[in-house]
Backbone as CSV, one residue per row, in Angstrom:
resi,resn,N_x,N_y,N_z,CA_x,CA_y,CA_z,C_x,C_y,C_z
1,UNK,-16.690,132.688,68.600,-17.189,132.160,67.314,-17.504,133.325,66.376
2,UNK,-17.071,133.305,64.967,-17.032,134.669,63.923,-18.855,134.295,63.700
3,UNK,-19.678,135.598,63.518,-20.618,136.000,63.099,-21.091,135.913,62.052
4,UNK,-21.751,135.182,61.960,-22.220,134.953,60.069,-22.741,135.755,59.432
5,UNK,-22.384,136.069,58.408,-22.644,137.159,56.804,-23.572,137.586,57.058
6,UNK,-24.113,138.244,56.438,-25.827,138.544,56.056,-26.028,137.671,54.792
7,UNK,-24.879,137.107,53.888,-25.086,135.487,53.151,-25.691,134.735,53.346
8,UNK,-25.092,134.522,54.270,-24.650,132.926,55.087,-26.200,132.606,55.885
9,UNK,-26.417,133.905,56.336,-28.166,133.733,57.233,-28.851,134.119,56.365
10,UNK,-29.234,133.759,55.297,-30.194,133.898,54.270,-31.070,132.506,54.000
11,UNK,-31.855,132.148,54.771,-32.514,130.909,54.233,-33.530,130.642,53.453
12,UNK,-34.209,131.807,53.080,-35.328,131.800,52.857,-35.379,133.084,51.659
13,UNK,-36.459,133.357,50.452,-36.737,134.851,49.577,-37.998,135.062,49.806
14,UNK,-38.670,135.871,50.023,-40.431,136.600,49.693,-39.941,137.553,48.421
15,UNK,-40.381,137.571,47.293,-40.576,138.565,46.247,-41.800,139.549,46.517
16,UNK,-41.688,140.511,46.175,-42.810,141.505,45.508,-42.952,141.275,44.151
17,UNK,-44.009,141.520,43.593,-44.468,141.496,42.240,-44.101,142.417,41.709
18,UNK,-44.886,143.659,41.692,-45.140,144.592,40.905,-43.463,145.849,40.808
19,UNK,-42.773,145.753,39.859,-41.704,146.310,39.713,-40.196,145.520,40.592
20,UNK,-40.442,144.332,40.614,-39.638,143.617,41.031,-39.503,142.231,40.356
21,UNK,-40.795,141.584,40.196,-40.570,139.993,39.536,-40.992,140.738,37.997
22,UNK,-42.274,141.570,37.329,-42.509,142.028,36.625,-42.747,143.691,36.429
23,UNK,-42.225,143.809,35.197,-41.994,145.309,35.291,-43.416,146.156,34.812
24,UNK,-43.873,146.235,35.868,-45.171,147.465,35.308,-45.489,148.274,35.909
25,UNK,-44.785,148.693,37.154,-44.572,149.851,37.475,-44.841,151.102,36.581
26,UNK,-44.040,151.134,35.758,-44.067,152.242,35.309,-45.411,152.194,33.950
27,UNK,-45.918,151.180,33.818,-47.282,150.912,33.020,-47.857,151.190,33.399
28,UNK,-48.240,150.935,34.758,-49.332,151.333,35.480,-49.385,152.897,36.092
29,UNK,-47.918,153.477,36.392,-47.886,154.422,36.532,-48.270,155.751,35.533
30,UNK,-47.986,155.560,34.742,-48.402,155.749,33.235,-49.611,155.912,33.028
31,UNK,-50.526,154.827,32.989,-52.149,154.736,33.236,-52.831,155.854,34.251
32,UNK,-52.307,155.434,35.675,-52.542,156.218,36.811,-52.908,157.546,36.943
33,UNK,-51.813,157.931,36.140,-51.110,159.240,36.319,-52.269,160.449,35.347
34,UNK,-51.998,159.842,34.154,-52.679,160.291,33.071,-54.549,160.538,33.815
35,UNK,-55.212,159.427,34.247,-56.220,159.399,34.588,-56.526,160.556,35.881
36,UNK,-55.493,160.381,36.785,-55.283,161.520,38.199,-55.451,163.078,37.244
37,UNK,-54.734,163.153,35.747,-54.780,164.313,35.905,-55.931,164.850,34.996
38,UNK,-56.859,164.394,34.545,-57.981,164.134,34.208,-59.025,164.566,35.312
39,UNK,-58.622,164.410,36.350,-59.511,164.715,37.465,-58.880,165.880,38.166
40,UNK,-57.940,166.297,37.960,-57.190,168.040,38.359,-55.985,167.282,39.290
41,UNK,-55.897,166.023,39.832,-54.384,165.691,39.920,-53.620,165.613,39.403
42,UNK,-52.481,166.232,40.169,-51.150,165.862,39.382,-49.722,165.811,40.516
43,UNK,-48.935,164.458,40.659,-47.851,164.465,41.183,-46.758,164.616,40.446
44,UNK,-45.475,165.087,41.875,-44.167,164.602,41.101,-43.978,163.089,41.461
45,UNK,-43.012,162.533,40.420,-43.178,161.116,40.251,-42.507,160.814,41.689
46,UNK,-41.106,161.572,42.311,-40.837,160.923,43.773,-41.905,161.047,44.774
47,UNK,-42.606,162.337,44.723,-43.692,162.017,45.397,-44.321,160.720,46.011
48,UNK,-44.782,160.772,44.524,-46.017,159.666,44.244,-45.306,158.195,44.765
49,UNK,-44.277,158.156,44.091,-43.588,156.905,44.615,-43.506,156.528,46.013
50,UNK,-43.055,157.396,46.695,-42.882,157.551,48.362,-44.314,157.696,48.971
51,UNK,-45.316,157.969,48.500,-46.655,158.248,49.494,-47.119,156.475,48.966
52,UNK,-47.383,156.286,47.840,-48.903,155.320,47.158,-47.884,154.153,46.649
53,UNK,-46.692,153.926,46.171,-45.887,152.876,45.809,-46.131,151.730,47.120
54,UNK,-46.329,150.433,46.456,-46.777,149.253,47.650,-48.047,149.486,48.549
55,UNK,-48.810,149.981,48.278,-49.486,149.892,49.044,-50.695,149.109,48.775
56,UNK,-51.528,148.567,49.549,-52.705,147.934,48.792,-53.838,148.736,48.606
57,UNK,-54.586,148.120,46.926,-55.214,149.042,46.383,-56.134,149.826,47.133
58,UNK,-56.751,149.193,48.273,-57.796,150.164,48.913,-57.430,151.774,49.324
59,UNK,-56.180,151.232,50.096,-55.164,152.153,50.860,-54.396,153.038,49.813
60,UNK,-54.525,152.925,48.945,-54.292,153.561,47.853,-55.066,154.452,47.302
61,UNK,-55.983,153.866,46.455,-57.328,154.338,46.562,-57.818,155.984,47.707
62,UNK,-58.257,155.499,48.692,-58.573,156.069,49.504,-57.677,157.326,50.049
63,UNK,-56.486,157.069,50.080,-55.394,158.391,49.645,-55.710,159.148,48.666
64,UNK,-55.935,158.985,47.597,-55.949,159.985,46.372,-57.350,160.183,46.568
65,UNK,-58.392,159.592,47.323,-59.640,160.418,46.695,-59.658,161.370,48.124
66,UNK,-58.749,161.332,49.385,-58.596,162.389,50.442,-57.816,163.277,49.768
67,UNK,-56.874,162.851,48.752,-56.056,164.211,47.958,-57.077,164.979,47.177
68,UNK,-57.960,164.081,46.178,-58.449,165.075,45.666,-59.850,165.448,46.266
69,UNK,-60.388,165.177,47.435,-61.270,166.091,47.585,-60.634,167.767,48.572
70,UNK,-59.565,167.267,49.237,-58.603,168.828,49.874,-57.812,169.447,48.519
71,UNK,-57.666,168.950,47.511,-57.443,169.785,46.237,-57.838,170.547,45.704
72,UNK,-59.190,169.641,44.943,-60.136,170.164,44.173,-61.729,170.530,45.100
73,UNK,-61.822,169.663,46.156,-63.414,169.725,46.842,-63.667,169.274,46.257
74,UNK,-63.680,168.135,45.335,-64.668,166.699,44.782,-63.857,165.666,45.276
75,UNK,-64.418,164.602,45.223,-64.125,162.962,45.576,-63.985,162.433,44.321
76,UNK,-62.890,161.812,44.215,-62.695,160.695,42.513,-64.239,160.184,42.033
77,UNK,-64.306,160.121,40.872,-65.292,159.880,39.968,-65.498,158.460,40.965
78,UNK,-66.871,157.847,40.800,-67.224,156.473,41.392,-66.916,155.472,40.292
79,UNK,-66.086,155.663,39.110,-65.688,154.633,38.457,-64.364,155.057,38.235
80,UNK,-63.881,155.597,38.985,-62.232,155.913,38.997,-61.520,154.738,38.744
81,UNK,-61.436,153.386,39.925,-60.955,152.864,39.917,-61.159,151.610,38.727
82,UNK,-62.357,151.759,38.491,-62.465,150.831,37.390,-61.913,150.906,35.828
83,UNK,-61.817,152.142,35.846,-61.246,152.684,34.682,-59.610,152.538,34.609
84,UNK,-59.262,152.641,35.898,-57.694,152.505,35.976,-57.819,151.159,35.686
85,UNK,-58.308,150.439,36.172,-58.140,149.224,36.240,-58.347,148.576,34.967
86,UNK,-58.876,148.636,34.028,-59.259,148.477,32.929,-58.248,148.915,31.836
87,UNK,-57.728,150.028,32.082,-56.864,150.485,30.963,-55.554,150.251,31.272
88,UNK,-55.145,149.255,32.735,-53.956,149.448,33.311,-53.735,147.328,32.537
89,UNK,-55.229,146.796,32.809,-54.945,145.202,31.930,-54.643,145.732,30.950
90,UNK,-55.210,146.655,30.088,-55.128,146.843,28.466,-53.497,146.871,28.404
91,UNK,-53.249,147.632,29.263,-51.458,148.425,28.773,-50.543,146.578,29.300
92,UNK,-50.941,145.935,30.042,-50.735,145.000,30.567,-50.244,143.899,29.118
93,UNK,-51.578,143.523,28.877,-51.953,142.455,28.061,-50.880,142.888,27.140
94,UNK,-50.810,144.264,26.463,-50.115,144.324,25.173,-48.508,144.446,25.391
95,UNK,-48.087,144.802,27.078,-46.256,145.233,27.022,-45.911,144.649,28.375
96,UNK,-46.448,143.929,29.228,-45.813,143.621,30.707,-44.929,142.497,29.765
97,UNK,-43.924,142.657,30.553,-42.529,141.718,30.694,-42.184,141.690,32.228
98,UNK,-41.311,140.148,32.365,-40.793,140.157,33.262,-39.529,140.730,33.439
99,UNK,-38.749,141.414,34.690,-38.386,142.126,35.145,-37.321,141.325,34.246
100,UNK,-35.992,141.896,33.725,-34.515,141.555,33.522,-33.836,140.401,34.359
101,UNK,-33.873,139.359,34.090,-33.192,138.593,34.946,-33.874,137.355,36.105
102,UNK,-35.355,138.186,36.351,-36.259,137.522,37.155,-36.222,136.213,36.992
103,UNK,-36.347,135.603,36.048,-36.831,134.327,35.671,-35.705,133.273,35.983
104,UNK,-34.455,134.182,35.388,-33.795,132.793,36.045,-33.006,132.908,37.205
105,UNK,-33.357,133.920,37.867,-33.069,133.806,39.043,-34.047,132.842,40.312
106,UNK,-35.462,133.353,39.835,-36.555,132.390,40.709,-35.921,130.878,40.104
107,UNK,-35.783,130.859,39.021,-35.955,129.305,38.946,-34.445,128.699,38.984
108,UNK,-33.155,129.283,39.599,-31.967,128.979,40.046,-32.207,128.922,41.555
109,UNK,-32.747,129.234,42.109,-32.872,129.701,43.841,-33.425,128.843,44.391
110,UNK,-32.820,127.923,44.839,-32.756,126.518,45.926,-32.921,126.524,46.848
111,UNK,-33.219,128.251,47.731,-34.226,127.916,49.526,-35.570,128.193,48.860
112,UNK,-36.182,128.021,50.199,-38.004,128.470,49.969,-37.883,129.615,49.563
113,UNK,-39.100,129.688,48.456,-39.413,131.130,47.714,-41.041,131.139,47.832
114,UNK,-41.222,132.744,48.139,-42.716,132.568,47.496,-42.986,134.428,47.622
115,UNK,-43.928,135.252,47.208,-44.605,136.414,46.328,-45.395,136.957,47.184
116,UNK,-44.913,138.020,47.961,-45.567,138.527,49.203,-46.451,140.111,48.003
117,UNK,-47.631,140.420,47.604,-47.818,141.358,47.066,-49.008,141.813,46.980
118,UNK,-49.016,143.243,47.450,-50.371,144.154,47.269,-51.283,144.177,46.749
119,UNK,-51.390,143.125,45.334,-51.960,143.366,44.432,-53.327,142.610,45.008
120,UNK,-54.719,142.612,43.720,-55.420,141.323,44.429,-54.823,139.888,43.627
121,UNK,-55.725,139.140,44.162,-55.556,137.858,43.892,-55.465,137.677,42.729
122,UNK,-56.426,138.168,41.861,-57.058,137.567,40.001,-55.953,138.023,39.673
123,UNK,-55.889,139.855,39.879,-54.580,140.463,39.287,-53.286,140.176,38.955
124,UNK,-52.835,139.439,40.881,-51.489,138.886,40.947,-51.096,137.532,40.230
125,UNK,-52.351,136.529,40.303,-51.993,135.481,39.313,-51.691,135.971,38.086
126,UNK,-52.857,136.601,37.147,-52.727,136.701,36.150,-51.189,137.163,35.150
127,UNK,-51.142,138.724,36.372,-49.560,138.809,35.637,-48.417,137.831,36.250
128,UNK,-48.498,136.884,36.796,-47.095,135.930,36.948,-47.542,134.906,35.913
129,UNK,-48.459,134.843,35.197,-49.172,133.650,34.468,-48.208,134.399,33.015
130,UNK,-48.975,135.516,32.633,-48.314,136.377,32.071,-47.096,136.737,31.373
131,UNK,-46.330,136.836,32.340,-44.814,136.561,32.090,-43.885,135.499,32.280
132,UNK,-44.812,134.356,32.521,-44.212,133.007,32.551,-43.675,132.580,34.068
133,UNK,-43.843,133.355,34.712,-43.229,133.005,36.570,-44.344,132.576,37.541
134,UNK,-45.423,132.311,36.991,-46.245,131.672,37.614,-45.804,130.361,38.724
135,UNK,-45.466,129.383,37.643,-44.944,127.809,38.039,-43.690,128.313,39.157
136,UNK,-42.850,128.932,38.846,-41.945,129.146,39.867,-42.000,128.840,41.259
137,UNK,-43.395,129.416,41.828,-43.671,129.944,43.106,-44.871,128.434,43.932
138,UNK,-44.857,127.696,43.095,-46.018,126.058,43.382,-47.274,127.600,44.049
139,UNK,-47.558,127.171,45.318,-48.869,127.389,46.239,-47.821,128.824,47.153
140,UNK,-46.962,129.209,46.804,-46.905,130.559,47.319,-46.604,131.646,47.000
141,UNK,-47.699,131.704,46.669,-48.110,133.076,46.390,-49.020,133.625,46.943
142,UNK,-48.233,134.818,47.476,-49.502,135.438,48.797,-49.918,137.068,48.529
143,UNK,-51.712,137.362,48.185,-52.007,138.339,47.878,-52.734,139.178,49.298
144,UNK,-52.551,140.350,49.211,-53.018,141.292,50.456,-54.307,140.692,50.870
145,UNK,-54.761,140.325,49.820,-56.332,140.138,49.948,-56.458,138.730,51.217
146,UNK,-55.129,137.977,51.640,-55.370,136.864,52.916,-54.650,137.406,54.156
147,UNK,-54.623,138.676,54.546,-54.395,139.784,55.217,-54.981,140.658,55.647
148,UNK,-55.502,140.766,56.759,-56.100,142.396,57.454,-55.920,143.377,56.806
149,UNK,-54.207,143.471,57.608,-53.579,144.782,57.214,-52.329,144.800,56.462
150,UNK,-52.352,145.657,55.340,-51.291,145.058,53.969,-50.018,146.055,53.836
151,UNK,-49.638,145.763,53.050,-48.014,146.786,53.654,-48.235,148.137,53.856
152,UNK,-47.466,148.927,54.749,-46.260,149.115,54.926,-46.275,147.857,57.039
153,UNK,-47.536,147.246,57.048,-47.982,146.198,58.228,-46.929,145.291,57.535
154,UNK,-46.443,144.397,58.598,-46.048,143.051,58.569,-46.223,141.631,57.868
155,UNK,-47.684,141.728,58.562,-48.873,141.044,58.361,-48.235,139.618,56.795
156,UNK,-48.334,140.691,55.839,-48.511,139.778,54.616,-47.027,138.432,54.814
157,UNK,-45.930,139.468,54.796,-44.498,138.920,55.048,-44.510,137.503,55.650
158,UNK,-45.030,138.331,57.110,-45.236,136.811,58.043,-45.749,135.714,57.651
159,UNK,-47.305,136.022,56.814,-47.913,134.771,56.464,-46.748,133.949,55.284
160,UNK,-46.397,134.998,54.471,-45.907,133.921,53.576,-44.261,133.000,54.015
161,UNK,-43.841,133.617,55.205,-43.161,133.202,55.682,-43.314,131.632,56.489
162,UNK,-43.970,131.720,57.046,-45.340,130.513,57.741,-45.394,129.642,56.891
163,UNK,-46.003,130.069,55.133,-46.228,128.968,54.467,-44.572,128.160,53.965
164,UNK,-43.718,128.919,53.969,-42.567,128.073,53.143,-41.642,128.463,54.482
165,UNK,-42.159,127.764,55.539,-41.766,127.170,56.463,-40.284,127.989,56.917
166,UNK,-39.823,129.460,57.149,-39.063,129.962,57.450,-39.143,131.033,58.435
167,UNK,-37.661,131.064,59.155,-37.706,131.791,60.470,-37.863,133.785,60.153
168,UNK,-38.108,134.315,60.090,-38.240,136.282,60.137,-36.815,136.297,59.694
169,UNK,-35.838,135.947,60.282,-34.683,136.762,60.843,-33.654,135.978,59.770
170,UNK,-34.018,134.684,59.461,-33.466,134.244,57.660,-34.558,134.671,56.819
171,UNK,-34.933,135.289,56.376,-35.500,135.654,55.187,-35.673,137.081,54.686
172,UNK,-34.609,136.947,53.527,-34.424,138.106,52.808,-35.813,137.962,52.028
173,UNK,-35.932,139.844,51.848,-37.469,140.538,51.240,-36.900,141.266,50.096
174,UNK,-37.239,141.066,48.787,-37.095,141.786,47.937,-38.156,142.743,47.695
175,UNK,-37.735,143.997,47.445,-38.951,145.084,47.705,-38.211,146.338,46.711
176,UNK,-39.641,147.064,46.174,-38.933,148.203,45.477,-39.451,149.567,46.035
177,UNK,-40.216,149.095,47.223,-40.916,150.222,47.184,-40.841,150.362,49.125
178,UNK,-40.860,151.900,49.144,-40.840,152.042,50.725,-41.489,151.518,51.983
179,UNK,-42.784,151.398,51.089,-43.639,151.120,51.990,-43.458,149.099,52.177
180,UNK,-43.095,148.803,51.000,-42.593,147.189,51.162,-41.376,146.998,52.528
181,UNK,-40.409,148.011,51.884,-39.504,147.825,52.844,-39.340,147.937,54.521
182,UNK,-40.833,148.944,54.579,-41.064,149.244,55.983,-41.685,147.860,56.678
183,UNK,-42.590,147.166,55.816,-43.032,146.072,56.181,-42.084,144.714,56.418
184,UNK,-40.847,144.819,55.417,-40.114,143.618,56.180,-39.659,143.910,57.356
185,UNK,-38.918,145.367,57.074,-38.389,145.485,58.621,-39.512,145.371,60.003
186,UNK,-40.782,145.693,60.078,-41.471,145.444,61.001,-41.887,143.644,60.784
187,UNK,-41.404,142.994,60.261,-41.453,141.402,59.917,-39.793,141.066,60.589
188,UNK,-38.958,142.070,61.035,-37.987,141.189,61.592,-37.375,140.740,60.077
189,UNK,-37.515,141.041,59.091,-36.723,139.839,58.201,-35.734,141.177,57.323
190,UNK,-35.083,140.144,56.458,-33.309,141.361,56.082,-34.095,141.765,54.950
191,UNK,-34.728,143.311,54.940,-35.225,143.787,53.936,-33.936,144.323,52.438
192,UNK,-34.207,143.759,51.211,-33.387,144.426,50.367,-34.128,145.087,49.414
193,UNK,-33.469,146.382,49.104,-33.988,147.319,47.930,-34.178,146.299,46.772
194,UNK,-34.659,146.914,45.795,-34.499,146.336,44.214,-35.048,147.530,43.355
195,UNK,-33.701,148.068,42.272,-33.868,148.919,41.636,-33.560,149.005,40.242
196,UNK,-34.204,147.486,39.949,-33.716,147.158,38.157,-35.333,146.781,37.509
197,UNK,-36.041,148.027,38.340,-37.433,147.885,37.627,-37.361,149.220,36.769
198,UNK,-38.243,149.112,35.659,-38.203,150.262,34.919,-38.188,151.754,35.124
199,UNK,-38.776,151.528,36.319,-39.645,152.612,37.008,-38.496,153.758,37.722
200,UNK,-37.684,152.450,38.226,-36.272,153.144,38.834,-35.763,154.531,38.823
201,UNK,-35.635,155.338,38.758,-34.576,156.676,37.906,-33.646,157.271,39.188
202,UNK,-33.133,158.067,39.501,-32.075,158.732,39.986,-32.677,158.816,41.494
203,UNK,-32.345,158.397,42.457,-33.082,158.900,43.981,-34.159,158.032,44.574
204,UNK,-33.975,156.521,43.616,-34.492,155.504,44.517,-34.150,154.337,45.080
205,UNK,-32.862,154.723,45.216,-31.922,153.884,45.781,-32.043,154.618,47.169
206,UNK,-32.257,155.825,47.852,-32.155,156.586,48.571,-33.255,156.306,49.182
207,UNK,-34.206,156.311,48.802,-35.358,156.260,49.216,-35.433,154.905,49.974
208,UNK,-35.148,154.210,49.213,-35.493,152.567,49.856,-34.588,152.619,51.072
209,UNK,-33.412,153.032,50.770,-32.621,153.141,52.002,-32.794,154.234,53.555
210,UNK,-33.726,155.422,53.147,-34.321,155.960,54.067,-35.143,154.847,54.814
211,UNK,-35.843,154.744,53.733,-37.005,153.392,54.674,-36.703,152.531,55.323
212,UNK,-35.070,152.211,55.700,-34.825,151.196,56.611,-34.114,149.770,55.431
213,UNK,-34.037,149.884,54.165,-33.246,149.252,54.004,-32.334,148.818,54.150
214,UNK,-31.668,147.185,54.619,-30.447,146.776,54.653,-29.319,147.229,53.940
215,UNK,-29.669,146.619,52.575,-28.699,146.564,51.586,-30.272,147.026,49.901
216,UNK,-29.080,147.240,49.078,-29.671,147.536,47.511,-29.500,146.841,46.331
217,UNK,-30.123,146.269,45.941,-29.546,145.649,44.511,-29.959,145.832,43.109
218,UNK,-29.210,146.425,42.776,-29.693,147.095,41.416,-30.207,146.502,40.086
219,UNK,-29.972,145.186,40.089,-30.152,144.108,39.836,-30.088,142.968,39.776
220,UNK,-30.657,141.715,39.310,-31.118,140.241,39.613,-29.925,139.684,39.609
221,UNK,-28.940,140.168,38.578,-27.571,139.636,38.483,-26.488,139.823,40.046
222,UNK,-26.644,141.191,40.344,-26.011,141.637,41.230,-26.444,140.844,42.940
223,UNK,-27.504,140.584,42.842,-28.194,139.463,44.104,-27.757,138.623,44.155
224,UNK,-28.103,137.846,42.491,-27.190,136.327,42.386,-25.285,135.893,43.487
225,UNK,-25.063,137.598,42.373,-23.792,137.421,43.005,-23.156,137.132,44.312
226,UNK,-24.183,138.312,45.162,-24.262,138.134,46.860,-24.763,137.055,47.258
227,UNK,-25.658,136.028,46.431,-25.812,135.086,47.265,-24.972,133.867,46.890
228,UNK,-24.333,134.450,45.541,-23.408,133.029,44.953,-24.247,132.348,44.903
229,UNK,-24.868,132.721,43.859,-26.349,131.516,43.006,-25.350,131.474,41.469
230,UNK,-25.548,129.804,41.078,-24.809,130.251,39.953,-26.100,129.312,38.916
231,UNK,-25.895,130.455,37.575,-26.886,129.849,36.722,-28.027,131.160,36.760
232,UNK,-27.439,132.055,37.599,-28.890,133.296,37.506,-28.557,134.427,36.657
């Protein structure tokens, strides 16, 4: 009996949010960055991408204030994060868009779907509210925050897998970031790159694919195609 596609066993999508359904990656990076170097940090952007990209905010967090106290010998300001956080809605409110294509691809896509993402809860609603992809997803949407342990762990994948009723091993993961991708593959499920977020530039197609990526898609159109979705 011939072996079915990596098509054909596709029953199921989990999205990531952040630089995948909506583009603010590089907004937030932007914000981030500027503020890190305010405090005597400063990365290169592959760096940064490959260490702190996907990860959840704590775990995030807590990285850069171990960077900057072996840097500088201080610990991030105690309103570090609030300040990012604050100026990262501001940049939000006035320029997040959804990703190229996102929209009608979620709302062409006829297996279970639902929003596996790092972010918290208030956050993650707000920007799918935001850019109009809210409704897309009914009740799945799943934030780190109903999770222990949050990517580059399993953990999140699985649950939202559970809720829209699908097996690991059919369900493609859209992910832009390494540490996403490490997490489908320890979820058993067909992890794919996605590199039609703003943020994108030369050497992260590579990256995702170090991390154990399947396959890459450079964009929403180019997925459609592989899955022969028509209308996306």
């Amino acid at each position: 009996m011939p072996m079915a596609s990596p098509r054909q066993s596709i029953r199921a999508v989990i999205f990531d949010c952040d630089g995948v359904l909506v583009d603010s990656e590089l907004l937030g990076l932007q914000v981030e960055h500027r503020a890190l170097a305010e405090v005597g940090l400063t990365y290169e952007f592959g760096e940064f991408e490959r260490r702190f990209l996907g990860l959840p905010s704590q775990d995030h967090l807590r990285a850069l204030d171990a960077d900057a106290f072996q840097r500088t010998g201080r610990h991030l300001p105690a309103d570090f994060a609030k300040r990012v956080s604050e100026n990262m809605s501001k940049s939000f409110a006035q320029r997040l868009q959804p990703v190229k294509g996102a929209a009608q691809f979620v709302n062409a896509l006829t297996v279970p779907k639902a929003v596996a993402s790092s972010s918290m809860t208030r956050s993650l609603e707000w920007k799918l509210v935001l850019t109009g992809l809210r409704e897309a997803f009914g009740e799945h949407v799943y934030s780190t925050e109903r999770v222990t342990r949050g990517k580059p762990a399993p953990d999140l994948f699985l649950l939202a897998a559970r809720g829209i009723g699908a097996s690991a091993e059919m369900t493609l993961v859209l992910e832009d970031s390494a540490n996403g991708i490490r997490g489908a593959k320890a979820a058993g499920m067909i992890a794919a790159g996605f590199t039609g977020g703003g943020h994108c530039g030369p050497g992260h197609k590579e990256m995702l694919v170090s991390a154990g990526a399947d396959m890459v898609f450079p964009s929403f159109s180019a997925l459609a195609a592989f899955l022969a979705i028509r209308g996306a």
